[in-house]
Structures are given as structure tokens and as C-alpha cells.
N, C-alpha and C positions, 0 to 999 in steps of 0.2 A: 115768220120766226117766232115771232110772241106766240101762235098756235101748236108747233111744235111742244116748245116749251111749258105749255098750259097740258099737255097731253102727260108730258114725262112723268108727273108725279102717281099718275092714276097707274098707268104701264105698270109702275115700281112695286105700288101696293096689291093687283092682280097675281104681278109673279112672286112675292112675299107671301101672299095668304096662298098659293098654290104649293109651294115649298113647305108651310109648314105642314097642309094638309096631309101631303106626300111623306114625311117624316113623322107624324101620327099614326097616319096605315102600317109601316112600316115597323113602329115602338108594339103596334098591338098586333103581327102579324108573331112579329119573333117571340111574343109575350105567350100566344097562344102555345110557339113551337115549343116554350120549356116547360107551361102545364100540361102539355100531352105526357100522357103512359110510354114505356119505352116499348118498343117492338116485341113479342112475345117470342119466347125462346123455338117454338116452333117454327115462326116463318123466318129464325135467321140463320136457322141449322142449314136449308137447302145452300142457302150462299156461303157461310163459313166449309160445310164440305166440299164443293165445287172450289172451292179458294185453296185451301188447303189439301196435302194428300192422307189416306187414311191410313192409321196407326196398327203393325198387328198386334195383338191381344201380349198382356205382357205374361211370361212365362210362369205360370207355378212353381217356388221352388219347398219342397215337402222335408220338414226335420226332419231327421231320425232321431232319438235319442241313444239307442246302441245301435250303431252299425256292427253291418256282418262280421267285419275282418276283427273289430272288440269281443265279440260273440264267439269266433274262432279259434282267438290265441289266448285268451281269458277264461272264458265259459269252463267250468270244472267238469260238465258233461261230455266238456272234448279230451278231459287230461285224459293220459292213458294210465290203464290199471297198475298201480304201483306194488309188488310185490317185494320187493325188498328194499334193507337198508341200502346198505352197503354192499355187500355177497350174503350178507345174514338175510333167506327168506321168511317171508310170510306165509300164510295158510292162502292166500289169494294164488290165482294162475292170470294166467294171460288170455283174454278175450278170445271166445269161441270164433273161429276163423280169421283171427288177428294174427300176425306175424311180429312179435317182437323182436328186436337187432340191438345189440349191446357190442361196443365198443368200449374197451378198457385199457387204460398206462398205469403202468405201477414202474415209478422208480428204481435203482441200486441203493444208489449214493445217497447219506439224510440229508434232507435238506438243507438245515442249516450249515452244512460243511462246503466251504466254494459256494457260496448261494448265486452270486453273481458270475463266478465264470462257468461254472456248469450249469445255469438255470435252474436253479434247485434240483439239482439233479438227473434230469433231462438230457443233459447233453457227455454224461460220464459214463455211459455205456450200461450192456447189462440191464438193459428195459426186459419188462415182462409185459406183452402184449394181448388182451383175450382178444378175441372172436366168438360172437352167442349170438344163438337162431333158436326162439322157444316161439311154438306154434299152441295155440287156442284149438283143440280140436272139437269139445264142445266147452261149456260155459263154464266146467268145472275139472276139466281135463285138458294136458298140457303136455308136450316131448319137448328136448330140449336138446341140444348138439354146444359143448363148447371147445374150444383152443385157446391152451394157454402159451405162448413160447417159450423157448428154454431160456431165455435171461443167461444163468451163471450157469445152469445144466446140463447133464447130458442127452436129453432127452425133450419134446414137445408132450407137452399133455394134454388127449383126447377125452372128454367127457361125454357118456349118454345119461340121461335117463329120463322117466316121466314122472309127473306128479300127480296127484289125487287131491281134491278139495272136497274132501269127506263130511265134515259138517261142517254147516252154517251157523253163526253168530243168533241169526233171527232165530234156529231151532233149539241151539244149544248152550247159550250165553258164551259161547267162545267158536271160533274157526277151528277147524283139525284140516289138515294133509298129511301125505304119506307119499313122499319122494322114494325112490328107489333106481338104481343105475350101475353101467361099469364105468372103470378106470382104464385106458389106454397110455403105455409111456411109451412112445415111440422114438427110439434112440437111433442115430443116425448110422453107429456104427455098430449098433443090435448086439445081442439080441434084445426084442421087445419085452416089456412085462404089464402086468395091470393088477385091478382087484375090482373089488365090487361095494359098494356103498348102500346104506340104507337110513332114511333119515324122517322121525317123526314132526311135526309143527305146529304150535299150540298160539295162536294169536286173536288179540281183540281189539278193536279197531273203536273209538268213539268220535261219532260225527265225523270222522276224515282230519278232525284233527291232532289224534294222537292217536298213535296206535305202539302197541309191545308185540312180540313175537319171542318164542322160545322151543325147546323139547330138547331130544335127542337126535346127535350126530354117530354114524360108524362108519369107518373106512377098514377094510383088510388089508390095505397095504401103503400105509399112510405116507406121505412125507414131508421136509421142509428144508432149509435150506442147510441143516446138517446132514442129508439125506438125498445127497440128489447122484448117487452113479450105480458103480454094479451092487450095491448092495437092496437096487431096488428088486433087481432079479430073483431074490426070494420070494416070488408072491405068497404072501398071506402068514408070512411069518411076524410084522410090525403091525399089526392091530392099532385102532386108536377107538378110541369114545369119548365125547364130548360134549358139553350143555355150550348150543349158544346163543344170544339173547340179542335183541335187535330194539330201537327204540326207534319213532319219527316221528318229530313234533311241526307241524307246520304254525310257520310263525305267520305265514299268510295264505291264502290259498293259491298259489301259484311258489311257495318259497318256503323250503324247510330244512331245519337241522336233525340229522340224521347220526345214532352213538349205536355201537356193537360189539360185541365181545363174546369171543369164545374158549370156552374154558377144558381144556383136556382133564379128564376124570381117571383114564384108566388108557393101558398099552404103551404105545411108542409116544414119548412127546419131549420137546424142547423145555427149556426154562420158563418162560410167560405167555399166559395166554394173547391170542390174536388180538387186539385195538385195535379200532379204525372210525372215524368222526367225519363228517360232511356235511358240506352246504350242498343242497340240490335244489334246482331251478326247474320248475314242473311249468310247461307250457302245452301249446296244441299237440297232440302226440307224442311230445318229445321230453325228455330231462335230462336236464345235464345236473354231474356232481362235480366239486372238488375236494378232494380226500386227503385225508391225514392217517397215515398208518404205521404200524411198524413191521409188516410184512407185505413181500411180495405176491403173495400164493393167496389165490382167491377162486380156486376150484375146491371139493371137498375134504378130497385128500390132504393139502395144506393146513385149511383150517380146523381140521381136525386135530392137530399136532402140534399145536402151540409154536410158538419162535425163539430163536436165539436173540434177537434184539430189544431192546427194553424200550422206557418210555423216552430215553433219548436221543434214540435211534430213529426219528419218525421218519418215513420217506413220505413224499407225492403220488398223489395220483388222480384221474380223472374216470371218468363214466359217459358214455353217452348214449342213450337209449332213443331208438327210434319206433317208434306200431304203426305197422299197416296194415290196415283193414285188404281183405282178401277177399 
């Protein structure tokens, strides 16, 4: 018993200095593991892609600063050739193998009269409606086809003719043309009449944002709307000549105000000369106006002739021009 006991305390001290040993190795094994270097990014790529799945490449996405469709209905090298105001033309024609389309509303009723139940006039009858097809035949030559309807009259009116862009601004400090055409009145209960028309055009144009237009108008067998039944069957007894003058000022490049006036000088003519003012909206191809006028008649024969209605008489009316390349 006493030998046992004489043993114990040696046991104690062997497995005590073994313990601490063991916990020494242990302090300087882990001490080593935190001054090692971390694992180099190459040998831990093979195991991070094996762990992981690979990513596809992420998409380019490339600005634009003007997109096409800005480029299309913006771009001033798409508007199409603007030759007149109103009905007052310019010295310009319509692009060589271009197809210009004009659609036109001219009121009765003035606007301000009934504004709201007849829609400014719109809905009280007695519209005069063109229809216009002028072809580009080369870059300075042009044919032209219009219809006006009869509105209050007795008759539809057919318009030819072609125009000339004689000189250029670049050679001559001014535009010149030389329009020339007939008159068709085709009356439904006949007989037909017509006459023939000839018209000089002096216009200048600065940077595209202003331009004036002017000359002389002639019609042989004029009329307006004190003039519309058998007394048109005379042909070439009511003469007209008139100066008339076009202005367009764009206030933006896609947006301008548009002033015109035609003055009868000499033959058949009403009280005051033709007014007419618009806002017109110049986009890809196309323009649209909204008009202020005091006549319906926007074929030549009309405007030749002055009106019976005054500056308080304005009616409405619209434009809508379309070019297609051919």
C-alpha cells in the first residue's frame, strides 16, 4: 500500500510534463500555420472552378448618341422639299423622281361663328377638298395634277400644269420658275369650261430659315366665290393678274410660321385680296399645316381673284403633304 502510494506522485508529474509538452507543439504548430503565405491565386483557381459553375461573358451594351429613328424624323436631310407657303409657291419643285401628295380642307363657315357646334366650321357643310399629285421629273422639273371640289359650286376644279426651276439662288442671287397650265371646270350638269394659266416666281431662300417668294400670276378665266355658275362658260372673257407673295419663317427646324397674300392687279377680282397664315409641322417626309384664311379657293384661278370676305371672315383649314421617293 505505502509502495503504491510512493509511486503516485512520480505517475502525476510524467503525465503533467507530457501535457504540457503536447500543448507546446501544438501553440508552435498553429503559430507556424498563421505566419505561412496564403495559397497563391493560381493553385486555388483549379478548385474554386470545379466548385463553382462558369459564368458567360457578360453582354456589351454599345450607346448610341443619335439613334436612327432621331436621325429619320429630325434630320433636315430627310424633310421633304418645301415649295410653298400656303398655295403661294416657291421657285423650288419637288425632287427628281419624288412623288409629292397633298391633301387639303378649306372650311365654309368662319370659324369663330358656332365654334363649338360646328367644329370651327367643319361640320356646317360646304368643305372644299383638294387632291394634289406633283412628280420630280428631274431635279428641276416638275408636272403637277390637282382637284378642287365644288364646296358651294357648280362645278369641280381640275388643274394641269408643269413648272420650271430656271435659275438657281447659287448662280443668280435669286430662284426664278416658270409655271404654266390649264383650267378644267367640270360641271355635273355641263356644259364644261376652262382657261389656261401662266405664272412667273421669284424667290430667296436664307439658310432654310427664311425664305420670301413673289412674281406674277394670270388666269383667263378666273374665279371666286361670286363667280361660281354658267357665267363661268365664257371662257376667257374674266381675265385676272395678280402679284402674290409668300413668306416662311421657321422658328425651328422642324416648325414654322407661314404668311401669304395675293393681290389682284388688273381683270375680274373681288373686294380683298386672298390672306392665309399657318403653323406647319415639317417632319420625316411629311408636313402638316393649320391654316387661317379668308378664302376657300386654292387653285390658281381663285387666287387670282381676290374674295368677297374680309379679315373677319377667317375660315380653317389644314394641309397635309406627304413625298415618296419613286
Amino acid at each position: 500500500m505505502r509502495t503504491r502510494l510512493g509511486r503516485a506522485p512520480g505517475t502525476a508529474i510524467r503525465t503533467g510534463v507530457a501535457m504540457v509538452a503536447g500543448l507546446l507543439l501544438i501553440a508552435a504548430a498553429t503559430a507556424r500555420a498563421e505566419d505561412a503565405p496564403p495559397p497563391a491565386a493560381a493553385e486555388t483557381a483549379p478548385a474554386q472552378e470545379a466548385s463553382a459553375p462558369a459564368k458567360p461573358p457578360e453582354a456589351t451594351v454599345e450607346q448610341i448618341d443619335n439613334p436612327q429613328v432621331f436621325n429619320l424624323w429630325l434630320d433636315p436631310e430627310n424633310y421633304p422639299r418645301v415649295e410653298r407657303a400656303v398655295n403661294v409657291m416657291n421657285a423650288r419643285t419637288t425632287r427628281a423622281r419624288a412623288l409629292n401628295f397633298l391633301v387639303d380642307h378649306r372650311a365654309f363657315e368662319p370659324f369663330q361663328k358656332n365654334a363649338f357646334r360646328d367644329w370651327v366650321g367643319f361640320d356646317a357643310g360646304s368643305l372644299k377638298i383638294g387632291l394634289t399629285l406633283r412628280y420630280g421629273i428631274l431635279d428641276n422639273l416638275e408636272v403637277g395634277v390637282q382637284r378642287l371640289s365644288n364646296g358651294g359650286d357648280l362645278f369641280d376644279t381640275y388643274q394641269f400644269d408643269v413648272k420650271y426651276w430656271a435659275l438657281r439662288a447659287d448662280q443668280a442671287l435669286v430662284d426664278v420658275a416658270a409655271r404654266a397650265g390649264g383650267t378644267w371646270y367640270a360641271a355635273a350638269e355641263g356644259p364644261d369650261s376652262g382657261g389656261g394659266f401662266a405664272q412667273l416666281i421669284v424667290s430667296r431662300s436664307l439658310r432654310e430659315y427664311l425664305w420670301v417668294a413673289s412674281g406674277l400670276l394670270y388666269h383667263s378665266n378666273a374665279t371666286n366665290e361670286n363667280r361660281t355658275g354658267q357665267d363661268l362658260r365664257r371662257s376667257g372673257r374674266e381675265y385676272a393678274l395678280a402679284v402674290p407673295v409668300g413668306l416662311e419663317v421657321r422658328l425651328q427646324t422642324f416648325f414654322a410660321w407661314d404668311a401669304e397674300a395675293c393681290f389682284n392687279v388688273a381683270g375680274y377680282h373681288a373686294k380683298y385680296p386672298v390672306l392665309s397664315t399657318a403653323l406647319k409641322i415639317i417632319s420625316y417626309r411629311h408636313t402638316f399645316a393649320l391654316i387661317f384664311s379668308n378664302s376657300q379657293y386654292i387653285t390658281a384661278d381663285g387666287l387670282v381673284a381676290n374674295t368677297s370676305r374680309g379679315i373677319h371672315d377667317l375660315i380653317v383649314g389644314f394641309t397635309i403633304t406627304r413625298e415618296f421617293n419613286l
